[in-house]
C-alpha positions as semicolon CSV with decimal commas, in nm:
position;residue;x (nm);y (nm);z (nm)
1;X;4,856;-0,271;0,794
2;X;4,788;0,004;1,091
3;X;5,052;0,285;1,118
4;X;5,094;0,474;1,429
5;X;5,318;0,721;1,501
6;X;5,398;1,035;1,721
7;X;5,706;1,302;1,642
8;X;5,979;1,287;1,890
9;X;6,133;1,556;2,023
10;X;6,453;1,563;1,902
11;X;6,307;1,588;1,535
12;X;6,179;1,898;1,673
13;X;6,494;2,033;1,818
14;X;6,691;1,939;1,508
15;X;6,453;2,174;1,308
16;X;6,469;2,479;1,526
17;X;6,126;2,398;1,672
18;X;5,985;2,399;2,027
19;X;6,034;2,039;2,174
20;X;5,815;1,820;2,229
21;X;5,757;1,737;2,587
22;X;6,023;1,431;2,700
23;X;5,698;1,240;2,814
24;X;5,541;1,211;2,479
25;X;5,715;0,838;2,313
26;X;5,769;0,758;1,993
27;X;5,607;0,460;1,874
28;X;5,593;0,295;1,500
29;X;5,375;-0,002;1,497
30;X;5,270;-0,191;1,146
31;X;4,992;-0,421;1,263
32;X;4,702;-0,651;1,088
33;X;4,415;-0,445;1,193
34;X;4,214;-0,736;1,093
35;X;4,331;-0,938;1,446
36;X;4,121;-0,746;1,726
37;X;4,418;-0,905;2,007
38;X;4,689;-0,752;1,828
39;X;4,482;-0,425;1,773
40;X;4,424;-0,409;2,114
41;X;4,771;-0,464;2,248
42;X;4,889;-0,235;2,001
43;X;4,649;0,037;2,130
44;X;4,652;0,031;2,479
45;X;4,815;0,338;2,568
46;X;4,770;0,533;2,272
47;X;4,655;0,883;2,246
48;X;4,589;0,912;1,886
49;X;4,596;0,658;1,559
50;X;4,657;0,798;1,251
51;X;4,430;0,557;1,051
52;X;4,606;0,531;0,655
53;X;4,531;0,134;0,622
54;X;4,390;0,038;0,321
55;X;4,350;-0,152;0,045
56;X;4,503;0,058;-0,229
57;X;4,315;0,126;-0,557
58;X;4,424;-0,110;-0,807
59;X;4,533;0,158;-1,092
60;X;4,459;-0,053;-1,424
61;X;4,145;-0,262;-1,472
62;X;4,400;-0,605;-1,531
63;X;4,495;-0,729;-1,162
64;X;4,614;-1,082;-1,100
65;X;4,455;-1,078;-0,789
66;X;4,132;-1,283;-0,703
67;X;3,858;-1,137;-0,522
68;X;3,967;-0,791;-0,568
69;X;3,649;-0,621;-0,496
70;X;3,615;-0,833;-0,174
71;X;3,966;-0,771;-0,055
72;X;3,888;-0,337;-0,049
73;X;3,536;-0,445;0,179
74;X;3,761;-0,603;0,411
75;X;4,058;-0,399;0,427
76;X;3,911;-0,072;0,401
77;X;3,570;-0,081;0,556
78;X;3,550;-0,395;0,795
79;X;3,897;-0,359;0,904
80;X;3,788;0,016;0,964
81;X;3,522;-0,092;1,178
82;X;3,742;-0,330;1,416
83;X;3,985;-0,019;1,463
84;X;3,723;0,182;1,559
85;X;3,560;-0,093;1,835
86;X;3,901;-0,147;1,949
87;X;3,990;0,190;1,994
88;X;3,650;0,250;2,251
89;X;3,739;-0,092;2,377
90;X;4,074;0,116;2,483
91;X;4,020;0,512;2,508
92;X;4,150;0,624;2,273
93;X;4,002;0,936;2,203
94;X;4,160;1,083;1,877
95;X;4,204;0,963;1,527
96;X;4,343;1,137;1,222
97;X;4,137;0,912;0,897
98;X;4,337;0,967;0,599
99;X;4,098;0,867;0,283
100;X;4,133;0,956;-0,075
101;X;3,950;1,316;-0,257
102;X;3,850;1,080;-0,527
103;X;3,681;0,813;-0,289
104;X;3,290;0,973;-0,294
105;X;3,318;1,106;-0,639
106;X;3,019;0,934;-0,882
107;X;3,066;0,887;-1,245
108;X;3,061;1,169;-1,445
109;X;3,179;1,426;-1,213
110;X;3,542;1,548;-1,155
111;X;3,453;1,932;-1,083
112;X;3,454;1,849;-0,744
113;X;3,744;1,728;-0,454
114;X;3,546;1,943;-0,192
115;X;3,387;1,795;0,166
116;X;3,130;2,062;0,083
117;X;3,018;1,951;-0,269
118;X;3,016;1,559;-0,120
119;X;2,968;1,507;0,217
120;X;2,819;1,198;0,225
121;X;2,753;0,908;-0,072
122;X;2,738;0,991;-0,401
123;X;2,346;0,960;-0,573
124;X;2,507;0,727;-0,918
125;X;2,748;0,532;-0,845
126;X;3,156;0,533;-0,742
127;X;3,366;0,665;-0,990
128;X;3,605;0,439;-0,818
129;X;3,376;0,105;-0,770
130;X;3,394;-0,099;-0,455
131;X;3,737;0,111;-0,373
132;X;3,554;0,444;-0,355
133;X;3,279;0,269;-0,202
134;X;3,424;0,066;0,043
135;X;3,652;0,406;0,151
136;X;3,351;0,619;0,190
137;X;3,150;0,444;0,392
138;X;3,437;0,365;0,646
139;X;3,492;0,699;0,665
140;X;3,129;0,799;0,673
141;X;3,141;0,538;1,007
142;X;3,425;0,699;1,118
143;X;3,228;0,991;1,134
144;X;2,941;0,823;1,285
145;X;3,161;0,735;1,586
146;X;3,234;1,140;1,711
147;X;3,126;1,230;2,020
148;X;3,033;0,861;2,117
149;X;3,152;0,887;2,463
150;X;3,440;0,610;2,579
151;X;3,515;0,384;2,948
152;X;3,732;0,695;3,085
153;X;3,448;0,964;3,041
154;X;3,633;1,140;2,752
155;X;3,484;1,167;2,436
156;X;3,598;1,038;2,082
157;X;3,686;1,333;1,837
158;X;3,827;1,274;1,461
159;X;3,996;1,446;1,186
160;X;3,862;1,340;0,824
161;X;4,158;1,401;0,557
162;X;4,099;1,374;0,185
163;X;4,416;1,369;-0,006
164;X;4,486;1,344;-0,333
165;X;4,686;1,079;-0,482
166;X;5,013;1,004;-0,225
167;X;5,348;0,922;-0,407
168;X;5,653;0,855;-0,206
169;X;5,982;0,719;-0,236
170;X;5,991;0,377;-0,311
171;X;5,633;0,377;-0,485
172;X;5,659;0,218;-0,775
173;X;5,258;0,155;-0,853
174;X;5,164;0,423;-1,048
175;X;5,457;0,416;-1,261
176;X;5,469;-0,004;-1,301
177;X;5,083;0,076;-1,405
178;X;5,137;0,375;-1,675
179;X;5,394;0,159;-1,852
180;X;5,140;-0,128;-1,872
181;X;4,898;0,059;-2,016
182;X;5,176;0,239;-2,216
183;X;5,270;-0,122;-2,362
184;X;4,895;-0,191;-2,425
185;X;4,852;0,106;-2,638
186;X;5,153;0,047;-2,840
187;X;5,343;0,254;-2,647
188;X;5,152;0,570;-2,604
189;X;4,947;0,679;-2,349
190;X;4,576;0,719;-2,418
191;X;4,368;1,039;-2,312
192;X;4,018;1,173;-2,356
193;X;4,006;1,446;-2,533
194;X;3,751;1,745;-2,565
195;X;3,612;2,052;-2,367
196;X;3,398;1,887;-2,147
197;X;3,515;1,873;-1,809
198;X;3,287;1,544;-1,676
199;X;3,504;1,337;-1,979
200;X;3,860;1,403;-1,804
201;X;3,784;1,182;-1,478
202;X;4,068;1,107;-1,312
């Protein structure tokens, strides 16, 4: 799903801030960026997409769903790509990528979350499998797509977040997935245990 939004100006107001001018809307959309029509209608207008669709990382190795592995290609790197094409097909000229800090990590490694220690793909492979993979290299086009120059003469300019693990209200994942393992492990929770750093992934 693609989420959009701007702030209005009355949040603004009703936290003592400077408001927003009256001319900038506020929109919500949730879209299948997988339908370029839609995508387009949806963006025709915009100034910015904040880009947080994805398929989410599936937090225990048992999943009941099929094609797992093919389902993070398309939603997180293919349906990356059609965003992208339909937001030169439209101008618009700014987008905020949210990914994940664990995306580009490789196996063995957790000393680093830092753009500077892995900027690009890792040389073993994804600590996180086809997730990480798939995340990276939509963001790593993402990247590829700054400066590219769009139908209105203004150029396209990004902003590359890594967060770390999101929880909001109302997620229930990570919790539903702890107490499966929990119930696996007789109800205790497993750990690795020892000094060395590149054994406590994750």
């Amino acid at each position: 799903m693609l989420w959009y939004s701007f702030y209005s100006s009355r949040l603004a107001e009703s936290n003592g801030m400077a408001p927003w001018p009256n001319r900038i809307p506020l929109h919500h959309f949730a879209s299948d960026i997988s339908n370029v029509s839609i995508l387009e209608k949806v963006l025709t207008g915009a100034d910015v997409v904040i880009h947080l669709a994805r398929k989410s990382l599936e937090l225990t190795s048992i999943t009941y769903e099929k094609n797992l592995s093919e389902n993070y290609w398309k939603y997180n790197f293919q349906a990356t790509e059609m965003l992208l094409n339909a937001m030169l097909t439209c101008s618009v000229a700014k987008l905020i990528f949210v990914g994940d800090a664990f995306a580009n990590l490789p196996n063995e490694d957790n000393f680093g979350l830092s753009e500077d220690i892995h900027p690009g793909l890792p040389e073993t492979s994804f600590l996180l499998g086809d997730y990480g993979e798939s995340l990276t290299k939509a963001e790593l086009l993402g990247r590829s797509y700054v400066g590219k120059e769009l139908k209105d003469g203004k150029t396209f300019h990004a902003h590359f977040l890594r967060p770390t693990f999101v929880y909001g209200e109302g997620h229930t994942k990570l919790i539903n997935a702890l107490k499966t393992v929990c119930e696996l492990n007789n109800g205790t929770m497993p750990y690795a245990g020892g000094s060395s750093r590149g054994m406590l992934q994750y």
